[in-house]
N, C-alpha and C positions, 0 to 999 in steps of 0.2 A: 581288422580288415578295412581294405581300403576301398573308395569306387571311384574309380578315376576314367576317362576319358579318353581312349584311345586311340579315335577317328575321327574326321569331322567332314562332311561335306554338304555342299548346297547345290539349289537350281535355279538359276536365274531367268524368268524368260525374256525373247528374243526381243518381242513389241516394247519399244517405249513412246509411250505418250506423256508430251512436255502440257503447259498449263495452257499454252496458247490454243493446244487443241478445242480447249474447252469455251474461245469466245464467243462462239455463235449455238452455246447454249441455253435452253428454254432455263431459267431455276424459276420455282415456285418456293413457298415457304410451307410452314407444318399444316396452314389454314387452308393450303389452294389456292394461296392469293400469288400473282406475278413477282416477283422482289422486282421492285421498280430500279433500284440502281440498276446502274453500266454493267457490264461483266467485266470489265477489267477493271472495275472497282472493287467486283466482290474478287477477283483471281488475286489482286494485290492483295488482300486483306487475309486471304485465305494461304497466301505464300508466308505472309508474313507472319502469320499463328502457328500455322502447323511446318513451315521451315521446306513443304513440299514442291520441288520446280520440274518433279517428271516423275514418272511410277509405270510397273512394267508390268504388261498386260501379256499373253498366253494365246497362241495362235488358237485359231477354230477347233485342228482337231485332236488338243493337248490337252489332257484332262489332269484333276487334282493328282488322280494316281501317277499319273505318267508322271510329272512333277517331283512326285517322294520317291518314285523308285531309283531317277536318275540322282537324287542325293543319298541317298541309300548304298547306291554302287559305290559311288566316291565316297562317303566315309567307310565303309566294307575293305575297300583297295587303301584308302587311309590307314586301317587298324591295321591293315596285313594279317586278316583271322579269315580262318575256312567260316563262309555264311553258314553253311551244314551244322556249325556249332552253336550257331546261336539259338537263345532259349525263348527267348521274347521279341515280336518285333510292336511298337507302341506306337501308333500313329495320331497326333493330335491334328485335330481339325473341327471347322463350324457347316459347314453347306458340302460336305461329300463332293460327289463323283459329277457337278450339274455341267449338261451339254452346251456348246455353243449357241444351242437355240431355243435353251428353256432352264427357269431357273427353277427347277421343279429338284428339289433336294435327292441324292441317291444315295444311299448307302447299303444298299443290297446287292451283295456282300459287301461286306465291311471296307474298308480300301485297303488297310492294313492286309486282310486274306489275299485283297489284289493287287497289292506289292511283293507280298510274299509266293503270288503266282507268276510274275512279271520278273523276278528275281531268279524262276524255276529253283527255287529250295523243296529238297524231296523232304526232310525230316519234319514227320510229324509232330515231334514232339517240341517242333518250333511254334509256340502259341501268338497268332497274331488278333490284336484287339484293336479299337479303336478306341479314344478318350476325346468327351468334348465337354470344353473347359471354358468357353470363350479365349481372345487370345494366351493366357496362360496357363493352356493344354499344354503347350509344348512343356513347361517348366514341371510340369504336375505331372508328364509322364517319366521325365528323370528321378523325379523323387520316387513316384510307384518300381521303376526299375531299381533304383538306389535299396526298396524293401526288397524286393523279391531277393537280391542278390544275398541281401542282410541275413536274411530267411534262410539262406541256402535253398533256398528254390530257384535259382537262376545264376548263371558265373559273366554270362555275355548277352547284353539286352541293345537290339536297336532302336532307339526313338526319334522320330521324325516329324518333324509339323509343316503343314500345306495345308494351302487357303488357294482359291481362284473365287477372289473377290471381285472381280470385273463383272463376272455372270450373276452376282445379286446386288452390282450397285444402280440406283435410280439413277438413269441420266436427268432427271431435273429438280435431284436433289443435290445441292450446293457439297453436300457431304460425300459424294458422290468422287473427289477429286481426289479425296484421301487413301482411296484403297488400291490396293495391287493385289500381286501375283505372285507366289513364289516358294520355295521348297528348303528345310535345312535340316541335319540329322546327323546324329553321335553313336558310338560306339560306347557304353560304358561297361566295362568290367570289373571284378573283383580283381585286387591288385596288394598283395602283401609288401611287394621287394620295394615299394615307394611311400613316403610323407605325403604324396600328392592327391587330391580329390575331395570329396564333399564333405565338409566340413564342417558345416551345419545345414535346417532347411525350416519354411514354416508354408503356410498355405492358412488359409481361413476365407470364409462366403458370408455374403453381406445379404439379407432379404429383410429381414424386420418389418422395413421401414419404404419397404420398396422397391428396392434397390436394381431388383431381379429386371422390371422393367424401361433402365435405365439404357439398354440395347436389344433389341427385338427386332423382326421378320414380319414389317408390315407393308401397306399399302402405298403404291406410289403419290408425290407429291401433286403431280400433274390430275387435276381433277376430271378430264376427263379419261385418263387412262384408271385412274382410280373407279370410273364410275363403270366403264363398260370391261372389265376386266379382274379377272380374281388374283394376278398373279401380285408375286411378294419380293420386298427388296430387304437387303440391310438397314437397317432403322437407329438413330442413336440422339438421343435427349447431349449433347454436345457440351452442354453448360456443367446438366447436373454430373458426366462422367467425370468433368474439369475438377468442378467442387468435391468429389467423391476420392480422385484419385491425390487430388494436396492433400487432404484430409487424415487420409485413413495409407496409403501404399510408405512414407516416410518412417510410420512410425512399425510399420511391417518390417521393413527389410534392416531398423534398431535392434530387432527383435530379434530376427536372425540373424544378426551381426555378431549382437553380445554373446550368442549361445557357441560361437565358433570359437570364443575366449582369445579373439586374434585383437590384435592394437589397428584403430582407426587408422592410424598413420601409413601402416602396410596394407591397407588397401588399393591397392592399384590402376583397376580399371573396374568401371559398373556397364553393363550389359545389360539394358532397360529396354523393353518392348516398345519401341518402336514406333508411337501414337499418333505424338505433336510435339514438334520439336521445344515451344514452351513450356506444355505441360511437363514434357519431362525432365528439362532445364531447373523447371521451378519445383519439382519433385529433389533432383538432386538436392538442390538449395538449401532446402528444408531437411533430407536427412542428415548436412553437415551441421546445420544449424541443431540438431539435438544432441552434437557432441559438443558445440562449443569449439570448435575450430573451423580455420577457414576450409573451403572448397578449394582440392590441389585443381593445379591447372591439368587438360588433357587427362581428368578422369572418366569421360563420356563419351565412347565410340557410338558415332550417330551414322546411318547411311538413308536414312528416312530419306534427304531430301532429293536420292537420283534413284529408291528403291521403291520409294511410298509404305503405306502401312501395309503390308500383308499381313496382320492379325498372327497367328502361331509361329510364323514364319521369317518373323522379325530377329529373335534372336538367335536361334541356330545360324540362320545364312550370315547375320553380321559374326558371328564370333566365329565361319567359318573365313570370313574373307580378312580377319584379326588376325586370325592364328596362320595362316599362310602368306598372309605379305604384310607389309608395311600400309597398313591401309590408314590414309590419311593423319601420318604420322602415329598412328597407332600400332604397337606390337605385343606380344605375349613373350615371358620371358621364363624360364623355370624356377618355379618354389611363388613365381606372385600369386598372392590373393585376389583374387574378384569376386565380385558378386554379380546372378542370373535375376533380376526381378520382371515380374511385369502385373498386366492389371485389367481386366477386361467384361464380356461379360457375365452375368451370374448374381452379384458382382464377384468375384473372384479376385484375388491379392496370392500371390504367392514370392519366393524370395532361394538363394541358396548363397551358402557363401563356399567357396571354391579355388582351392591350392592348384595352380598350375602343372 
């Protein structure tokens, strides 16, 4: 049995904010203290790490759900399958359903139930859940669909990841620059008549040592909104996720390389969450580096730097704007290998390798 990919769509939203938006912002550091440079000394520094020069934000009254549904429809219209048939709808995400004017977390109901109402699907026996993963939910809900199907408990699963990261980032957190907006989601099915589909898969969580607190839901930079205010933003130790992810994602996605019994050579294209455009540069580097050959050219479709990070949302939407155009000399071809990785928080490491 096969599980192969039959649809694929994303949602992009409409607002883009470029870097310059951000010169006549307050940043403070983790202590409270002012970061005394310029701003376009830290905007320069911070374009040139994370490779980001614009990221797209979500109007007022568009929420996470609205987001996954309208990628949802488009991969649905992609597969050309009656939605009534599907058995599973998987929605990965971090911060739920939060309004434009409070980052006060929602997920009651699930969002997945409220895509699947947004959707109007009557069959009950379509089970919709939510999965939060940090960003490599999205990845971790293909592999859970990938069992279900295995199982015979499921023939046609939808998985979706969305983030509306704008509504929990600190504006006078300098980290604050990296995050976006946005939606993307597959069709996978059981599929005999084809060689094509998932080929291998690994996943593993890092806490031991602390790891867990390496991305967290804290208090803003700004000490006085810190002091008279209880609310919560995204939070991220930047360094230690840097050192965590060389470290430990490289020797992951070897892992689930070798188990797919496919030659390094035929690998094609790598599909990597979507971070810092170094970090993940220097991520690839190193998994070519443990085979002992070089790094082919144009194996790294990136849209990080006109997309930004949207955390779950990073590789569905690039692998769907892959798989339908030419994107930035980037294409999908039938029978290539890729691999899905990404790395987030938890800490979370997951990986898949995958026949076109």
């Amino acid at each position: 049995m096969n599980f192969k990919i039959t649809g694929t769509g994303s949602c992009v939203p409409d607002i883009t904010k470029t870097n310059t938006e951000f010169l006549n912002s307050n940043f403070f550091d983790d202590d409270g203290n002012q970061i005394e440079r310029s701003n376009p000394e830290i905007i320069d520094k911070f374009q040139s790490i994370t490779g980001i020069n614009e990221r797209k934000y979500v109007s007022d009254e568009i929420k996470s759900s609205d987001l996954a549904a309208v990628a949802a429809r488009n991969a649905i219209k992609d597969s050309n399958i009656d939605q009534e048939s599907l058995d599973y709808i998987i929605v990965a995400h971090n911060f739920g359903d939060i309004s434009s004017n409070s980052n006060q977390i929602d997920t009651l109901p699930s969002l997945s139930s409220k895509v699947k109402s947004i959707l109007k699907i009557k069959n009950p026996k379509c089970v919709a859940y939510d999965i939060i993963c940090g960003c490599p939910g999205w990845v971790e809900g293909v592999i859970q669909a990938k069992s279900f199907i295995q199982s015979g408990m499921a023939t046609k699963c939808l998985i979706i990841g969305c983030d509306t990261l704008s509504r929990v980032s600190d504006s006078n957190d300098r980290d604050s620059m990296i995050y976006a907006d946005g939606s993307g989601a597959i069709i996978l099915e059981s599929n005999d008549s084809s060689s094509s589909g998932i080929l291998s898969h690994n996943s593993a969580t890092y806490t031991f040592e602390g790891e867990n607190d390496f991305l967290y839901y804290g208090a803003s930079c700004n000490p006085k909104i810190n002091k008279n205010s209880n609310q919560k933003y995204i939070k991220m130790h930047g360094r230690k996720v840097y050192e965590f992810a060389l470290n430990n994602v490289p020797n992951a996605m070897k892992d689930c390389f070798d188990e797919s019994k496919c030659k390094i050579e035929n690998l094609k294209k790598i599909f990597i969450h979507q971070a810092n455009k170094k970090m993940d540069e220097a991520i690839i580097k190193r998994f070519y580096r443990l085979y002992k050959v070089p790094q082919p050219e144009n194996i790294l479709p990136m849209n990080i730097e006109e997309y930004g990070n949207s955390s779950v949302a990073t590789i569905p939407t690039l692998f769907d704007l892959v798989k339908k155009s030419d994107y930035k000399g980037h294409k999908l071809n039938t029978g290539d290998i890729i691999m899905f990785a990404s790395v987030g928080a938890g800490m979370n490491i997951n990986a898949i390798t995958y026949q076109v």
